[in-house]
C-alpha positions as CSV (number, residue, x, y, z in Angstrom):
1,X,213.6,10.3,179.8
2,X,217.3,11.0,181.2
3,X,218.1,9.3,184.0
4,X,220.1,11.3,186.6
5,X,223.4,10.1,185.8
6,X,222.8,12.2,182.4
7,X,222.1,15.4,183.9
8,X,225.1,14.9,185.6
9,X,227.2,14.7,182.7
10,X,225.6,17.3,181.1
11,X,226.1,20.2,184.2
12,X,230.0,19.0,184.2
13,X,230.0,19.7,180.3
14,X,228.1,22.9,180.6
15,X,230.5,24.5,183.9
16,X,233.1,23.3,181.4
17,X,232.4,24.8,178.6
18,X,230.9,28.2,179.9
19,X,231.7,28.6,183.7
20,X,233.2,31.6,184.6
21,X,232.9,33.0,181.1
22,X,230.1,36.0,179.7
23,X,227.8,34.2,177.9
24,X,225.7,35.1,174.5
25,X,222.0,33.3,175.5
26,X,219.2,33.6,172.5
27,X,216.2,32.1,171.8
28,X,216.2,30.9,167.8
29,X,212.5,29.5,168.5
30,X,210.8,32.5,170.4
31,X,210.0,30.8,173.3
32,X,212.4,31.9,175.5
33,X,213.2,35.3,173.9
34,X,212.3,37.4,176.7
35,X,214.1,36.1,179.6
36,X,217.0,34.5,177.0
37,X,217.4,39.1,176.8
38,X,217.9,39.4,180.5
39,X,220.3,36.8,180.2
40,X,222.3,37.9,177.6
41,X,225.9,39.0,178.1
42,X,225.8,37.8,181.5
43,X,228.2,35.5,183.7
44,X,227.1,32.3,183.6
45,X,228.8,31.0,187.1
46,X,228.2,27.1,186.8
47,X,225.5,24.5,186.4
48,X,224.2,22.0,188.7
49,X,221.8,19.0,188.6
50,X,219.3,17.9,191.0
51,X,217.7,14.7,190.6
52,X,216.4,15.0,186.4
53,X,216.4,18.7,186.8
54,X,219.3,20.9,185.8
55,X,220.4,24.4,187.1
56,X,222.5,26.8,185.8
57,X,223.4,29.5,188.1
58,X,224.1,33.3,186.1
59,X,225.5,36.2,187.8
60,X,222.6,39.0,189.8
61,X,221.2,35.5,191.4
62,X,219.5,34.5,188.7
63,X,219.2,30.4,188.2
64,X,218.0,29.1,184.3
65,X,215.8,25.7,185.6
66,X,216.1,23.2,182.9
67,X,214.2,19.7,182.8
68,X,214.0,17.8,179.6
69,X,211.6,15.9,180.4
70,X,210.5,12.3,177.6
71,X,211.8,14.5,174.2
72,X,214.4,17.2,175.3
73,X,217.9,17.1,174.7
74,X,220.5,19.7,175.9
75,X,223.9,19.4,173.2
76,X,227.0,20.9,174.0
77,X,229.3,21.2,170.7
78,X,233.1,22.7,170.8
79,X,233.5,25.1,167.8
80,X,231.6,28.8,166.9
81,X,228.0,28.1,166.9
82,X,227.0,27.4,163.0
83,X,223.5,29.1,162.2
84,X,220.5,27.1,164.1
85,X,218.3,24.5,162.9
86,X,215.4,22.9,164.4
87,X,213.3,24.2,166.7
88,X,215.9,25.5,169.4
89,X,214.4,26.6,173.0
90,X,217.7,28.3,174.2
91,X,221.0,28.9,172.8
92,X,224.4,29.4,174.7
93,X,227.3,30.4,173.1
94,X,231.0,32.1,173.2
95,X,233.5,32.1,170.4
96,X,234.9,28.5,171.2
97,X,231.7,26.9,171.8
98,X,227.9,26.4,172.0
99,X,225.2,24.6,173.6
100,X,221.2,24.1,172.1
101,X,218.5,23.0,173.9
102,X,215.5,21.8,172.2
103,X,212.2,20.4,173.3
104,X,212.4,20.3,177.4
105,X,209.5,19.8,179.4
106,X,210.6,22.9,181.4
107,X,213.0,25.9,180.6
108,X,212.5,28.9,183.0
109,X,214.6,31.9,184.9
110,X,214.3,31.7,188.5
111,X,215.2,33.3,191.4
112,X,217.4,31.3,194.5
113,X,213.8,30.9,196.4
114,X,212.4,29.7,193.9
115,X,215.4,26.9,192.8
116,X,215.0,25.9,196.5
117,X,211.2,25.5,196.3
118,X,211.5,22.5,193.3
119,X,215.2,21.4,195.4
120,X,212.5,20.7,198.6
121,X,210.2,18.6,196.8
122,X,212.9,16.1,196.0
123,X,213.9,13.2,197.7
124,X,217.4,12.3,198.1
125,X,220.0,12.1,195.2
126,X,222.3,9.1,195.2
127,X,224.4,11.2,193.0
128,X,224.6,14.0,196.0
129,X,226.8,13.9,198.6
130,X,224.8,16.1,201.2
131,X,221.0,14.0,201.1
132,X,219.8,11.7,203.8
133,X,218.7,8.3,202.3
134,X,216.9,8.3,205.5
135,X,214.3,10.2,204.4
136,X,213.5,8.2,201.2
137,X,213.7,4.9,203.6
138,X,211.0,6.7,205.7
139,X,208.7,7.3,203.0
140,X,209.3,3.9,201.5
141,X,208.7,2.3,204.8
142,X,205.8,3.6,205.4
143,X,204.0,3.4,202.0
144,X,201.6,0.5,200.5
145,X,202.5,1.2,197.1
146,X,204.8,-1.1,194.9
147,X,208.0,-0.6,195.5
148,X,208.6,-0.2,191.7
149,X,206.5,2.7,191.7
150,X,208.3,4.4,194.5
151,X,211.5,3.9,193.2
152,X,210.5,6.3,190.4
153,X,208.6,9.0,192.5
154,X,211.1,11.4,192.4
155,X,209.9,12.8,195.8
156,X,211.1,9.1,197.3
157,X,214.4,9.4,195.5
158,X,215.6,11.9,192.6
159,X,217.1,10.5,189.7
160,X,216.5,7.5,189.5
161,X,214.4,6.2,186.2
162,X,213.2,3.2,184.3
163,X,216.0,1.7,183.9
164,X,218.0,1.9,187.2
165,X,215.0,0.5,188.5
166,X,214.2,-2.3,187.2
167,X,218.0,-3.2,187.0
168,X,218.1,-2.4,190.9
169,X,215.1,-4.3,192.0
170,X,216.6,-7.2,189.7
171,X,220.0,-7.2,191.3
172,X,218.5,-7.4,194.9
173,X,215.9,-9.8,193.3
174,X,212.9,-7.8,195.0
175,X,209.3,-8.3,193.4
176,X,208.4,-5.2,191.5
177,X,204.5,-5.3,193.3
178,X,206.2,-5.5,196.9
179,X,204.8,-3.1,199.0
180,X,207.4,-0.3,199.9
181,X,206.6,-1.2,204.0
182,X,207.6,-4.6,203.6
183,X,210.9,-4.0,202.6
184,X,213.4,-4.4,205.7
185,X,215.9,-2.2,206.3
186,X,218.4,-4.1,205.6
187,X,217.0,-5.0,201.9
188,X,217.1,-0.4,201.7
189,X,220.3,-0.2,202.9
190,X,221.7,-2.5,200.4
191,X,219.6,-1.1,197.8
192,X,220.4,2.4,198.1
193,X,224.0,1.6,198.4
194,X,224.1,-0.4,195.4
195,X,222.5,2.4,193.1
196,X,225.0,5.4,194.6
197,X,227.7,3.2,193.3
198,X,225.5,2.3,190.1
199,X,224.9,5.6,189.4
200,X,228.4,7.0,189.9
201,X,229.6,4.7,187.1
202,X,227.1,6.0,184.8
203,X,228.5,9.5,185.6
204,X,232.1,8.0,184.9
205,X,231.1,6.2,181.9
206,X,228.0,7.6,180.1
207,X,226.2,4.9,180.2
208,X,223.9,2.1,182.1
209,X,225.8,-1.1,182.5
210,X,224.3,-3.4,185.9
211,X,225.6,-7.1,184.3
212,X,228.2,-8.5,186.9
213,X,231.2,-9.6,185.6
214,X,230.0,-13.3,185.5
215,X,227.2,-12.6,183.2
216,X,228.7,-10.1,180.6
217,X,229.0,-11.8,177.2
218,X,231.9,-12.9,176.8
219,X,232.3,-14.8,179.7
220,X,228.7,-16.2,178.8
221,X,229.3,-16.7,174.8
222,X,226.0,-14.2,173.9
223,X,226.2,-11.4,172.0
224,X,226.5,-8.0,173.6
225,X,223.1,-5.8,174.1
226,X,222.7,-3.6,171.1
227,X,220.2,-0.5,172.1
228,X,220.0,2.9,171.9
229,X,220.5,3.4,175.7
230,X,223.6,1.4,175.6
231,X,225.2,-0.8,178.4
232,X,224.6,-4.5,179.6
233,X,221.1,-4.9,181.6
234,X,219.6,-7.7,183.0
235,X,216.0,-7.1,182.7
236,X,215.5,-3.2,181.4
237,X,214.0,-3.8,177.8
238,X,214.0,-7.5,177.6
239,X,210.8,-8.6,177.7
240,X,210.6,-12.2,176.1
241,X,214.1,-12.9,176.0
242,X,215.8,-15.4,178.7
243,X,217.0,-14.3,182.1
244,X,220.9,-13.9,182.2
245,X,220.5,-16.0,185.7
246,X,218.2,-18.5,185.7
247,X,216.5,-18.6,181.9
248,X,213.4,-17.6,182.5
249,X,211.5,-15.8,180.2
250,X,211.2,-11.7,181.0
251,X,208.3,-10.1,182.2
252,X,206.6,-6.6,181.5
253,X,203.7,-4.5,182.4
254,X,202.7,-1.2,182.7
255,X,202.9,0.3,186.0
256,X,202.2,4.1,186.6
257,X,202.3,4.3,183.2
258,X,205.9,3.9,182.3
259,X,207.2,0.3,181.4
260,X,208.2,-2.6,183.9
261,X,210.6,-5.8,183.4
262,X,211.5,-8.2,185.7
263,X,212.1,-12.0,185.8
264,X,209.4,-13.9,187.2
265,X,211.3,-16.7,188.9
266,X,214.5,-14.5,190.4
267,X,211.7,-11.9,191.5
268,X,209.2,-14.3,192.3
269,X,207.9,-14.5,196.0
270,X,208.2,-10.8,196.8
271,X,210.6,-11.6,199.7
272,X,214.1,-11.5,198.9
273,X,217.2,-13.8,201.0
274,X,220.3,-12.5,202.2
275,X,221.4,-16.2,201.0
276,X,219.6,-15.6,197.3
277,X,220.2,-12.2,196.6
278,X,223.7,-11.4,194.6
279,X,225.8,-8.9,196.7
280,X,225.5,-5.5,195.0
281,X,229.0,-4.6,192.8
């Protein structure tokens, strides 16, 4: 599933590409035929994202809600729009360029009340500039659950996914079972500024990168990650294979059904040191 950073990139490319302009919306699959015709013709204003859901704001307050879920993907191509193929949801289009979404868990016309309804039952966006982290740090506080699980309830904190949490819980070397009320606030704080400035550079750069400069390959004679998610990881997918920090072998399990890593010795005790834990950068 896209992690927030993504939907990010993706609401830049989309205001680029259409904002301010009339747009041509269809629906080659059906699905979306009847609101795709409301649509059609009209100013689309700008998009947004929120967390991993996407808005895209069109002129007579009307808001297309986009979230693409484990299998959707949302391309945005420069050039006239070639005849569609596949199983297209939603197609936007002008003469210079085009954009097709296929397979999202949601695609939907709402109205501004209803945009703010789904916008309420967020937590705070590290990628937004007007949330309160306090309000994630209250739930988190407060909660008996692992802290692993909260840091992908997106009513805790929007945006973030599998892989930003495991690398985040690596880099503060915090057991993934802690509960979320024995974290200290000092341990959040660090945390949540670690994975504003985390997922800023995935905005910058497209992808997930988390290996300080000390343990990127060159400097420790490996070979670079090769995945289809891209970047340099600590833990995220590396089950089996040796710790960058200390050797161990990687953990995995599921939790809440999605996938877990960790290292079992730099994660070990479920108490992490101010001394022991690398400074986030």
């Amino acid at each position: 599933m896209p992690e927030g950073h993504t939907l990010y990139r993706l609401a830049t490319a989309l205001t680029g590409s259409f904002g301010g302009r009339r747009v041509r919306v269809g629906s080659p699959q059906g699905r979306f035929a009847d609101s795709a015709a409301l649509l059609d013709r009209s100013l689309l204003r700008g998009a947004e994202a929120a967390g991993k859901h996407l808005f895209i704001q069109f002129s007579a307050g009307r808001w297309l809600h986009v979230h693409l879920g484990l299998y959707g993907t949302f391309e945005v191509v420069a050039g006239p729009a070639p005849a569609p193929r596949g199983a297209v949801r939603l197609r936007l289009s002008t003469a210079s360029s085009y954009a097709d979404l296929r397979g999202p868990t949601a695609c939907e016309l709402q109205t501004g009340a209803q945009r703010e309804a789904v916008l309420s039952r967020l937590g705070p966006d590290p990628l937004r500039p007007d949330v309160d982290p306090e309000l994630a740090w209250r739930r988190i506080s407060s909660s008996s659950r692992p802290v692993a699980g909260l840091l992908m309830d997106q009513n805790v904190i929007a945006g973030v996914g599998n892989v930003y949490r495991a690398e985040l819980l690596f880099r503060h070397r915090i057991a993934p079972h802690r509960q979320g009320r024995d974290l200290s606030r000092s341990e959040w704080e660090a945390m949540w500024m670690d994975l504003v400035a985390l997922m800023h550079d995935g905005v910058r750069t497209g992808r997930v990168d988390t290996v300080r400069d000390a343990h990127l390959p060159a400097v420790m004679g490996r070979q670079p990650r090769v995945d289809d998610h891209g970047g340099e990881v600590y833990v995220y997918r590396r089950a089996g294979q040796p710790c960058h920090v200390c050797a161990e072998a990687l953990a995995t399990e599921l939790l809440d059904g999605r996938n877990l890593f960790w290292c079992p010795r730099c994660q070990s005790d479920g108490r992490s040191s101010a001394a022991g834990r690398p400074r986030p950068g």
